[in-house]
C-alpha positions as CSV (number, residue, x, y, z in Angstrom):
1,X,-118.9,166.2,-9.6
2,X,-115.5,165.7,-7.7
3,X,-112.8,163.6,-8.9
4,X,-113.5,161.3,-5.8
5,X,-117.2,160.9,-7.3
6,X,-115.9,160.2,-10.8
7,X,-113.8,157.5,-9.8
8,X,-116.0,155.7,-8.0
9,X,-118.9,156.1,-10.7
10,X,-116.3,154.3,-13.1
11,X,-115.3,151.8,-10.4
12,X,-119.6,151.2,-10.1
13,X,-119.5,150.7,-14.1
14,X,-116.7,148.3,-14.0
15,X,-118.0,145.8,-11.8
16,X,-121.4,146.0,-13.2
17,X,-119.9,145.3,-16.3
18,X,-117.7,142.6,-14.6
19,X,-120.9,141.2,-13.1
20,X,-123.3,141.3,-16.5
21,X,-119.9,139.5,-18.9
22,X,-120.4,136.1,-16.8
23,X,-122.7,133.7,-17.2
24,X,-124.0,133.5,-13.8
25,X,-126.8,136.3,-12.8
26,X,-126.3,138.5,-10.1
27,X,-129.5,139.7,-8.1
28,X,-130.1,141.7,-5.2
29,X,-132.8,142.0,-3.1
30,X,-134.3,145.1,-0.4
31,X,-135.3,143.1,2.4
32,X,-137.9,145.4,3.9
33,X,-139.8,145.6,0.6
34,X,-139.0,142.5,-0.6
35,X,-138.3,144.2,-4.5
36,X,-135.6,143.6,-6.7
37,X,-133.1,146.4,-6.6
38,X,-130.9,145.1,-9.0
39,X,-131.3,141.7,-11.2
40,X,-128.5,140.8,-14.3
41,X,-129.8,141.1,-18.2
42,X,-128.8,137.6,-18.5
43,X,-131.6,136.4,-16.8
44,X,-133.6,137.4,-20.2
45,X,-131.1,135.1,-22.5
46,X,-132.0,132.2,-19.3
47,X,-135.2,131.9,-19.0
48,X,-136.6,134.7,-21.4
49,X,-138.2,137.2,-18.9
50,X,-137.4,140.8,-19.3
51,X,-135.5,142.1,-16.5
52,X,-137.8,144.3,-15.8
53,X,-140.4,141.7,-15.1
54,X,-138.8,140.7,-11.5
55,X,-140.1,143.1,-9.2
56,X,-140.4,141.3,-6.1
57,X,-140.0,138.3,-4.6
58,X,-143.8,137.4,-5.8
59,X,-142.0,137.1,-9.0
60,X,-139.3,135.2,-8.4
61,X,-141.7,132.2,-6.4
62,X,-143.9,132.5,-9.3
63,X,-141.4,131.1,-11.8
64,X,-140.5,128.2,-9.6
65,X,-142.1,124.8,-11.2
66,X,-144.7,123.8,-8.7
67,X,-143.1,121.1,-7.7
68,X,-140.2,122.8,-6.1
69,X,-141.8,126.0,-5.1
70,X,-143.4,125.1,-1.7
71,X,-139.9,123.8,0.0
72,X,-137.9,126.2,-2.4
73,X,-139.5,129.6,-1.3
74,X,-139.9,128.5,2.8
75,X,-136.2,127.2,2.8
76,X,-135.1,130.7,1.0
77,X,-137.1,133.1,3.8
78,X,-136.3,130.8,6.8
79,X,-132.5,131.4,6.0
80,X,-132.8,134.7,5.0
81,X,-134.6,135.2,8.4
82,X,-131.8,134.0,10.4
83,X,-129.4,135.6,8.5
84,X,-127.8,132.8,7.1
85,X,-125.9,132.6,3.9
86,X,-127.6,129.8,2.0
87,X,-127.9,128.1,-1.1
88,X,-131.4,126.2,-3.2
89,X,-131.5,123.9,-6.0
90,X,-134.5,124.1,-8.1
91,X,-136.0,124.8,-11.5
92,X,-137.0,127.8,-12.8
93,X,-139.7,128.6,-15.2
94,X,-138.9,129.9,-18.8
95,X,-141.2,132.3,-20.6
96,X,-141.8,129.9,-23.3
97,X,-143.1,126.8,-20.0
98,X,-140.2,125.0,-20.4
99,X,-137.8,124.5,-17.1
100,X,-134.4,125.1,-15.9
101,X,-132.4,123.8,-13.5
102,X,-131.0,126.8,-10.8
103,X,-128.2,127.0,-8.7
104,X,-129.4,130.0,-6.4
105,X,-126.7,130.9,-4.0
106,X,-127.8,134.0,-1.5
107,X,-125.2,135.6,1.1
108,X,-127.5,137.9,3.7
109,X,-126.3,141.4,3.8
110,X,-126.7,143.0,7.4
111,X,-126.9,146.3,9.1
112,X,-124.8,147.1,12.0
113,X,-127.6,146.7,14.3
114,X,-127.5,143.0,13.1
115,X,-131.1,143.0,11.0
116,X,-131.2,142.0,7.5
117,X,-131.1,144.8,5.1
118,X,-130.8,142.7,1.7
119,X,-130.1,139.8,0.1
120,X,-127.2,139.4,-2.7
121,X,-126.6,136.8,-5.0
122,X,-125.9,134.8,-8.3
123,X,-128.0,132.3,-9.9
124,X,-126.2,129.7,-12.2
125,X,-127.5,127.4,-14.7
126,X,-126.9,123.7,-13.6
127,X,-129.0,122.0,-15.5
128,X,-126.5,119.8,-17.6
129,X,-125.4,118.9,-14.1
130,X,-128.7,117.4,-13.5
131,X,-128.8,115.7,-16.7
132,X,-125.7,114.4,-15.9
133,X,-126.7,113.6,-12.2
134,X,-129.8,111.8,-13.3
135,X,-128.2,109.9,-16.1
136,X,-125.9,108.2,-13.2
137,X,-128.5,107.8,-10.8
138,X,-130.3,105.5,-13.9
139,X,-127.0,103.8,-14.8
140,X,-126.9,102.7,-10.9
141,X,-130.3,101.4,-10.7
142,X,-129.6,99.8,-14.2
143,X,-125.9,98.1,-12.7
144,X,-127.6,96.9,-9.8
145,X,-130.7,95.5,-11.7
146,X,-128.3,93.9,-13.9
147,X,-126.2,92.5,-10.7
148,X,-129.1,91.0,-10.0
149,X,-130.3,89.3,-13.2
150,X,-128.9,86.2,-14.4
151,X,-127.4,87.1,-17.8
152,X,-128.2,83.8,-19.8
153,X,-131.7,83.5,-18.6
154,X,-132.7,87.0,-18.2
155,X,-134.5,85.8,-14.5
156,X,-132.9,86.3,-11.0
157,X,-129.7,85.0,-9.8
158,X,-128.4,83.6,-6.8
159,X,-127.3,86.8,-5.8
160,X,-130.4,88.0,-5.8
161,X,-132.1,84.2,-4.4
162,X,-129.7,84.4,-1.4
163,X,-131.4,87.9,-0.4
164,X,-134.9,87.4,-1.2
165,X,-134.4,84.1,0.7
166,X,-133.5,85.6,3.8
167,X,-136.1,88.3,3.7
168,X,-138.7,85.8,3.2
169,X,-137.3,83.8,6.1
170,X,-137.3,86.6,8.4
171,X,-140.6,87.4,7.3
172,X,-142.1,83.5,7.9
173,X,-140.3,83.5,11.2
174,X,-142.2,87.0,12.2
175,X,-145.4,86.1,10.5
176,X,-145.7,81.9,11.9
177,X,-146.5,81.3,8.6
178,X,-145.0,78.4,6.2
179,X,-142.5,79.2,4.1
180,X,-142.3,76.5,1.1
181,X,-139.2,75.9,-0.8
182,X,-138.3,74.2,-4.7
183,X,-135.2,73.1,-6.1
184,X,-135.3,72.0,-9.4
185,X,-133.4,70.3,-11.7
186,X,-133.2,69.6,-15.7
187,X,-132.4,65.6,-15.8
188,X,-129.6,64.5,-17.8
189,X,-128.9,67.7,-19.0
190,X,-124.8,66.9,-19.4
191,X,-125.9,64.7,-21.9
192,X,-128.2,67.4,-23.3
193,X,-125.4,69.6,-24.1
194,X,-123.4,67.2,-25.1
195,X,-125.9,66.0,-27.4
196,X,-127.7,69.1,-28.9
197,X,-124.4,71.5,-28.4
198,X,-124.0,74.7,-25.7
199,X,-125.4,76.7,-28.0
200,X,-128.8,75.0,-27.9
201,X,-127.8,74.0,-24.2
202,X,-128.1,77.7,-23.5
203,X,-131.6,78.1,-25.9
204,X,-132.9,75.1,-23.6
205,X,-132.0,77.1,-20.3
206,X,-133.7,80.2,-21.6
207,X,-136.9,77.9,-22.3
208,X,-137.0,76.2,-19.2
209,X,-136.6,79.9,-17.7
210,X,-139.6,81.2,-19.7
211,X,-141.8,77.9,-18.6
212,X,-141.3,78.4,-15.3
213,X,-142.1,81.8,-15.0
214,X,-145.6,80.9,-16.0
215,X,-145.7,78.4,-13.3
216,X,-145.1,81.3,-10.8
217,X,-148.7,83.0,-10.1
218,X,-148.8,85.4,-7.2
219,X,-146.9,88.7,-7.4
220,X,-144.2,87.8,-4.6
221,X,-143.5,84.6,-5.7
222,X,-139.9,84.3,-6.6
223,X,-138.0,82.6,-9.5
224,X,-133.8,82.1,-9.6
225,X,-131.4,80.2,-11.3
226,X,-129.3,78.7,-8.4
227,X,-126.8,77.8,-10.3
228,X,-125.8,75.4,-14.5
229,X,-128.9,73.3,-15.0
230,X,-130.7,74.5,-11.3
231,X,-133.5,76.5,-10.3
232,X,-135.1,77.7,-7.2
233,X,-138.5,78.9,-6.2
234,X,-139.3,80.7,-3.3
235,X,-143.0,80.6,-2.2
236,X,-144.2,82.6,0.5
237,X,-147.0,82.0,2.9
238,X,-147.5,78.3,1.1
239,X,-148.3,75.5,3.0
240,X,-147.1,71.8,1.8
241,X,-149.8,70.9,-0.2
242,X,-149.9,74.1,-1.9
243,X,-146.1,73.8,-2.6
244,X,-146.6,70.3,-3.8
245,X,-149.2,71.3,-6.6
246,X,-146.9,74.3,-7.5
247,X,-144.5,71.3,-8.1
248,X,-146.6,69.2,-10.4
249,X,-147.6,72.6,-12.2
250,X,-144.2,72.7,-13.7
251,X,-143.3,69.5,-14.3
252,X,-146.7,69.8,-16.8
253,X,-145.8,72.8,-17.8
254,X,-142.3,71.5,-18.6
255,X,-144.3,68.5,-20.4
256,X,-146.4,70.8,-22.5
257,X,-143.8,72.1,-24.0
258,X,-141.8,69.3,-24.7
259,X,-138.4,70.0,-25.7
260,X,-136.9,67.0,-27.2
261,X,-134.3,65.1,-25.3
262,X,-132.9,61.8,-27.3
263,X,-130.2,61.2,-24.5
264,X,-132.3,61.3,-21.6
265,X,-133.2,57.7,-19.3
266,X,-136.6,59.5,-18.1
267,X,-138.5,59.9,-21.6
268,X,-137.7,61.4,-25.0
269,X,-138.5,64.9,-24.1
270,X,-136.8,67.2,-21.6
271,X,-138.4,66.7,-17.8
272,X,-137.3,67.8,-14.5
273,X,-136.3,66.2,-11.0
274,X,-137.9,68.4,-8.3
275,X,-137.0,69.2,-4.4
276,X,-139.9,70.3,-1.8
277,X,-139.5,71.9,1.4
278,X,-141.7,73.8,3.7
279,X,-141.7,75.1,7.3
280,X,-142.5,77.6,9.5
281,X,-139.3,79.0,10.7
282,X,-138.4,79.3,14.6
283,X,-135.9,81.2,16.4
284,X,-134.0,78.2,16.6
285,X,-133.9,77.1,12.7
286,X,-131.1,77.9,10.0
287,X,-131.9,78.9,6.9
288,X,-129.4,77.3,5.3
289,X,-130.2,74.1,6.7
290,X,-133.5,74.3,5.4
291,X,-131.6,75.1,1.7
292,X,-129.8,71.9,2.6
293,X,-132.6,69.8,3.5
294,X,-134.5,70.5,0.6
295,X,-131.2,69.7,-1.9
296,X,-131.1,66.5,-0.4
297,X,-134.5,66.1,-1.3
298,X,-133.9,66.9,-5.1
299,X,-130.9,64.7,-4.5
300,X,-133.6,61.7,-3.1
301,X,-135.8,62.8,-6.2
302,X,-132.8,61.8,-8.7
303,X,-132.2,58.7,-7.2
304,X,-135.6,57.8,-7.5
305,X,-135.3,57.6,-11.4
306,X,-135.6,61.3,-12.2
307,X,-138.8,63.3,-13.6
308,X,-140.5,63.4,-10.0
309,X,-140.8,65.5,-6.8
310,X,-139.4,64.0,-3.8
311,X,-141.0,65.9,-0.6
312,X,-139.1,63.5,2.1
313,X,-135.9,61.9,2.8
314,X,-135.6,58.0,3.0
């Protein structure tokens, strides 16, 4: 063995040993037989297959979860196919059945006649990154539930009203069918705080919340606070007489309950003053205006001596 030979037999052993001291595994692939020339012993301490155990590619699909494997292994060949360096996430059977979460990134090795003679790479372990990753994607969806829920009542807020409202709108106007609207309000309920305390000003909110929950029946009905002592509910695809009964449902449910009220003018238990709108929205009507026509009819209901539903102007 020449000098030349020795040196670069211990050049060979250096970066071998370089490439099996890290944690990421280095692989390579013979394109025309599709076998594993060379896969790194960490692969064993990874997901707990012998080395010797990856063969061929066969192997490697294999030990994709099932769930990944499909789009995993056609992305993998159609790149390596065109010769282009590419890169998969996906997760990667253990011996024992559990999964792991792999980085695979592949750089396509060519001849000088420009066909692909193998494929080279490393595999890295990202699974805390997906932990990670999936613990923010559940903190987002639980910000923007929570940006959405009112925080005393636990039920909708306006935030979330104002949108609903003006998908539902857009929907009546598409569909030609009614649209029915409720404003409601707790009567005299200044003098219910200032009577029972904030404290059980807030309790009586969260009540009133819980009755009217029950009052809502169909699956896209919608329930909001609009804003202190308000609520809203949105009905869909309700005509006025529907809306109107909806109406009388809470004030009995509101009844039923009966939360005492020593300071109110409309009865000695807690009641509610109620606005009804409905219509069938045209390119030429404004939301809003409806929103503003149906206040003014909780206003009317107020003036009327409280504890009814007012569905018209005087």
């Amino acid at each position: 063995m020449t000098d030349v030979d020795v040196s670069l037999e211990e050049e060979s052993m250096v970066y071998k040993t370089l490439l099996e001291s890290t944690n990421a595994i280095p692989w390579r692939i013979h394109w025309d037989s599709l076998t594993f020339s060379y896969i790194g012993p960490q692969i064993e301490a990874l997901l707990g297959w012998d080395p010797a155990s990856w063969v061929g590619v066969q192997d490697w699909a294999e030990r994709i979860h099932p769930e990944d494997r499909e789009w995993a292994v056609n992305f993998c060949v159609a790149q390596s196919k065109a010769g282009v360096d590419h890169e998969a996430d996906y997760r990667a059977l253990c011996k024992d059945g559990s999964y792991v979460w792999i980085r695979d990134v592949v750089h396509v090795v060519r001849r000088d006649d420009g066909s692909v003679d193998a494929l080279v790479g490393f595999m890295f372990d990202i699974s805390e990154r997906k932990r990670t990753e999936q613990r923010l994607i559940e903190l987002q969806r639980e910000l923007e539930a929570l940006s959405f829920k009112d925080g005393l009542t636990g039920i909708a807020n306006r935030r979330r009203f104002d949108a609903v409202f003006e998908e539902d709108w857009d929907n009546a106007r598409r569909s030609g069918k009614p649209l029915s609207l409720l404003m409601l309000d707790i009567d005299y309920f200044k003098q219910y705080n200032d009577h029972y305390g904030h404290v059980q000003g807030d309790y009586c909110l969260k009540m009133v919340a819980k009755v009217l929950e029950k009052a809502v029946r169909r699956s896209h009905d919608f329930l909001a606070r609009f804003g202190g002592e308000e609520f809203v509910l949105v009905l869909p695809e309700t005509d006025a007489a529907s809306a109107r009964r909806v109406a009388e449902r809470c004030q009995e449910l509101i009844g039923q309950e009966w939360i005492p009220h020593e300071r109110s003018m409309a009865g000695k238990a807690l009641t509610m003053s109620i606005g009804v709108g409905t219509v069938v929205p045209t390119h030429g009507d404004e939301r809003l205006a409806f929103l503003e026509l149906v206040d003014r009819r909780l206003y009317q209901a107020k003036l009327r001596g409280r504890n009814r539903v007012a569905e018209a102007e005087d």
